[in-house]
C-alpha positions in Angstrom: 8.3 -0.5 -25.0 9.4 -3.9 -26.5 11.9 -5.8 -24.6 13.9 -8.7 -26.5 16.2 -10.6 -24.1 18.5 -12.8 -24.6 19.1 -16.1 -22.9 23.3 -16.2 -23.1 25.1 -16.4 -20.2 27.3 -13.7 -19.1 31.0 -14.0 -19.2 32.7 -14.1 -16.1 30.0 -16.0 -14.5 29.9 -19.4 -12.9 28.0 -22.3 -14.6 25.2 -24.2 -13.4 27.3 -27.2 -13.1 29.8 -25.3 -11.1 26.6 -24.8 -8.8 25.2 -28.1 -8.5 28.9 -29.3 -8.0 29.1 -26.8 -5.3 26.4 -28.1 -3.7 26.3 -31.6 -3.8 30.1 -31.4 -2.4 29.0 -29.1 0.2 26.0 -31.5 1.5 28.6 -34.4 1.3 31.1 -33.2 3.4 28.3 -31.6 5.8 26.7 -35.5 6.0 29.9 -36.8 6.1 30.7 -34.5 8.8 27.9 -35.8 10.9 28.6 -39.5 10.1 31.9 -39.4 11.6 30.7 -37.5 14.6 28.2 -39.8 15.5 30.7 -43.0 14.5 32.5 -41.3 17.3 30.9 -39.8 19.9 27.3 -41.6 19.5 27.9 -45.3 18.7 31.0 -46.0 21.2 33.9 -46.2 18.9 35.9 -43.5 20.7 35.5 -45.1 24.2 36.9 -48.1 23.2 40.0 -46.7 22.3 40.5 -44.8 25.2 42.4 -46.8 27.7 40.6 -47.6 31.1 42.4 -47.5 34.3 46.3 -47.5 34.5 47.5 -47.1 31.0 51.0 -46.9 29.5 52.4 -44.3 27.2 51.7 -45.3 24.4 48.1 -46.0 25.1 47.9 -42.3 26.5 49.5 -41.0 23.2 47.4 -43.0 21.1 44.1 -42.2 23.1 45.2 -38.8 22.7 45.1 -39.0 19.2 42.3 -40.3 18.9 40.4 -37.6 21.3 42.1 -34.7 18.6 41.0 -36.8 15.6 37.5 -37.0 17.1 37.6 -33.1 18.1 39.0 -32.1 14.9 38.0 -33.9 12.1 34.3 -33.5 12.0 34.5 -29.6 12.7 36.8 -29.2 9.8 34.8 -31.5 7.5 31.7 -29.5 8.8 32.7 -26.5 8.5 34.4 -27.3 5.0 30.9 -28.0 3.7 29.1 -25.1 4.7 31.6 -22.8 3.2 30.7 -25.2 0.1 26.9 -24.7 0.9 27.3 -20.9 0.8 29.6 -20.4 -2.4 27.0 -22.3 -3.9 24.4 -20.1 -3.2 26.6 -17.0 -3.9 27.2 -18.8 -7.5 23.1 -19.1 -7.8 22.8 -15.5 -6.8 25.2 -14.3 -9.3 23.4 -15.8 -12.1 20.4 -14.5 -11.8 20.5 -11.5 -14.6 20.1 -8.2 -13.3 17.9 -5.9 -15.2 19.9 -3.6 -17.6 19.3 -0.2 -17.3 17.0 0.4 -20.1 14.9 -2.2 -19.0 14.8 -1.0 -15.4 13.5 2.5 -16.8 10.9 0.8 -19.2 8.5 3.2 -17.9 9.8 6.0 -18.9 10.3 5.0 -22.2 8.0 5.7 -24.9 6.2 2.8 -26.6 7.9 3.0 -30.0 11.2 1.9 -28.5 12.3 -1.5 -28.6 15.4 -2.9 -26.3 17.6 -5.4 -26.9 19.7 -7.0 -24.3 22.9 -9.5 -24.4 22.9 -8.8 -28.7 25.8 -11.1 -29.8 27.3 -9.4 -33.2 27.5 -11.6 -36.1 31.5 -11.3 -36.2 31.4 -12.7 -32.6 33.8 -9.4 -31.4 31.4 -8.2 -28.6 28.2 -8.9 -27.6 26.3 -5.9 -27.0 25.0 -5.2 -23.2 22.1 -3.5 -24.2 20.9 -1.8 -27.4 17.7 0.7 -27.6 16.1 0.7 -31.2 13.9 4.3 -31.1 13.1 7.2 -33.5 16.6 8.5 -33.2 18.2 5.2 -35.0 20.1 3.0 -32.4 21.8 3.7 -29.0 24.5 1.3 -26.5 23.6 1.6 -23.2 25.9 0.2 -21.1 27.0 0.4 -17.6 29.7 0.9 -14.9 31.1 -2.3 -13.0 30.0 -2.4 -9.8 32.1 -0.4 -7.4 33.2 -3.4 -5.3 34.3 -5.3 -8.6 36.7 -2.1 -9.5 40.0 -2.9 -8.9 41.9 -0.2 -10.5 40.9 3.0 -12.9 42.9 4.1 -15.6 42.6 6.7 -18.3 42.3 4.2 -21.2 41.4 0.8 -19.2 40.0 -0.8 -16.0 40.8 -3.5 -13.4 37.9 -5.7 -12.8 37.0 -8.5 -10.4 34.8 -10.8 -12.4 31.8 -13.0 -10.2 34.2 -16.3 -10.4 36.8 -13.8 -8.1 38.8 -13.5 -12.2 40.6 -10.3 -12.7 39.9 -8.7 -15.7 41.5 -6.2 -17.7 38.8 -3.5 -19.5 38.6 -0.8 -21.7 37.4 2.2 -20.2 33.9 1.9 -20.0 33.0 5.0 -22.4 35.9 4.2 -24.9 34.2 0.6 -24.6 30.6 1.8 -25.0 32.0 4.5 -28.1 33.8 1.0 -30.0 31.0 -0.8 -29.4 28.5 1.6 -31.5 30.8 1.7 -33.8 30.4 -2.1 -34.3 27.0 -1.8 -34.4 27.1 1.3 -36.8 29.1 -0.9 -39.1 26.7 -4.1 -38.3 24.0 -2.0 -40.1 25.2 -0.6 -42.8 26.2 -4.1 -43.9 22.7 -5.3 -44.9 22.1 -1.5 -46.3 24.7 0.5 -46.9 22.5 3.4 -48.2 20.7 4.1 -45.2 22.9 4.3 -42.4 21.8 3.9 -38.9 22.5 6.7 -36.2 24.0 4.8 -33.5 24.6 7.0 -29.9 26.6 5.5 -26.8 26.2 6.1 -23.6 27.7 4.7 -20.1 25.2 4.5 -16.8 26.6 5.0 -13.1 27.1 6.8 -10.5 31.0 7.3 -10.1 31.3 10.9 -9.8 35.3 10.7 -11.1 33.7 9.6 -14.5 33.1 12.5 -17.1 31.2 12.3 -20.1 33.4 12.2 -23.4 32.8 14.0 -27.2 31.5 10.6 -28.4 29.8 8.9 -25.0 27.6 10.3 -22.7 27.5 9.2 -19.2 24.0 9.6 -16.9 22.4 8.3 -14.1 20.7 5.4 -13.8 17.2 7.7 -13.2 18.5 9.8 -16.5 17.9 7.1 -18.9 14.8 7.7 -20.3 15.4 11.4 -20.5 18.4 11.3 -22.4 16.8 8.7 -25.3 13.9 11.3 -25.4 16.6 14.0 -26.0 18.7 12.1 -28.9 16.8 13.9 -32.7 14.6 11.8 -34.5 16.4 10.0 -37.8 14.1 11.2 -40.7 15.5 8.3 -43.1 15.0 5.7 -40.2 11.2 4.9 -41.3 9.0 1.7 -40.3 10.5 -0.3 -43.2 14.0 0.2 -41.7 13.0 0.0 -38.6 11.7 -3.8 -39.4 15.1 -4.5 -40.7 17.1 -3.6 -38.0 14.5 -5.3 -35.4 15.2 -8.4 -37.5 18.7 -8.4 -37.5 19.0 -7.8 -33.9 16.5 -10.8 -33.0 18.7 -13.0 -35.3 21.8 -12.2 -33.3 19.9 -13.2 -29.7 
């Protein structure tokens, strides 16, 4: 099976500036942290303003102060800075691309299939998750948001909690999946409109509320292969078509 993948970023994700900033901050305020404490604690400063002996009020007051200051302020500034640390490496992890699930069922797929991930239509409208090029013509595989990101269900659209901690307001993920073949029915047919391209949808998960619609199918992750073995073979979709389409969907990575 030939994969072609695409290098945009995902919407909804943080940049790599945002994780470098992250992280530079967080080491700052972590150093800075143990700067002050040592200022403090390590090089005198504190016992010198910390009256000796019989001392008035003000003197207690301000030594006081000083004590909280010195208790407080590098904890916070600490602690500040690991909480930096860690967001950046939660930023980091959510960048790294998780397989689609095509690509995670590459083995049982045959060989004359060919997946596309991240496909960015020429109209800039969508860009495509994941598209399978096989014998059958063309299918959009897409997939459920993670459970945890699923803020609220509705017939028609969906709630989402994007990685940047962004709300999002969806389509429903198998009208989404049906519009989007659509597009990429119509994509097609503009380079040739007398040989039109089958295009199937279908929706991956495991959410057992979700049913399977007259125009999307929805399967398990483990189902993929199966069900792009199942769709017929296109009899007008031959090699030379097949070259065309594989070339327009490279131009749009």
């Amino acid at each position: 099976m030939q994969v072609i993948v695409s290098d945009h970023a995902r919407p909804g994700l943080p940049s790599r500036f945002d994780v470098v900033r992250a992280m530079v901050v967080g080491t700052f305020l972590v150093a800075g942290a143990s700067l002050l404490a040592w200022m403090l604690f390590g090089s005198g400063v504190l016992d010198r303003l910390v009256p000796s002996g019989r001392a008035s009020t003000t003197q207690l007051v301000a030594g006081a102060l000083a004590w909280a200051f010195a208790l407080a302020a590098p904890a916070a500034f600490g602690f500040a800075g690991l909480l930096r640390v860690g967001s950046a490496f939660e930023r980091a992890a959510a960048r790294r691309a998780r397989p689609t699930p095509a690509v995670r069922a590459s083995r049982a797929i045959a060989d004359d299939h060919a997946v596309a991930t991240r496909v960015r239509l020429p109209d800039g409208s969508r860009v495509i998750p994941e598209l399978v090029i096989g014998p059958f013509g063309a299918a959009v595989v897409e997939e459920l948001p993670p459970a945890g990101a699923i803020v609220s269900r509705g017939p028609r659209s969906w709630e989402v909690r994007l990685a940047d901690g962004r709300t999002h307001l969806m389509d429903h993920p198998l009208i989404r999946a049906t519009r989007d073949a659509e597009r990429v029915r119509v994509w097609f047919a503009g380079e040739d409109n007398e040989q039109v391209v089958k295009v199937y949808a279908a929706v991956v998960g495991l959410d057992p509320t979700v049913e399977r619609s007259a125009t999307c199918a929805y399967i398990r992750p483990e189902q993929v292969g199966a069900w792009l073995a199942s769709l017929p073979p296109q009899r007008t979709f031959n090699a030379d078509r097949r070259e065309q389409v594989l070339r327009q969907v490279r131009e749009a990575i």
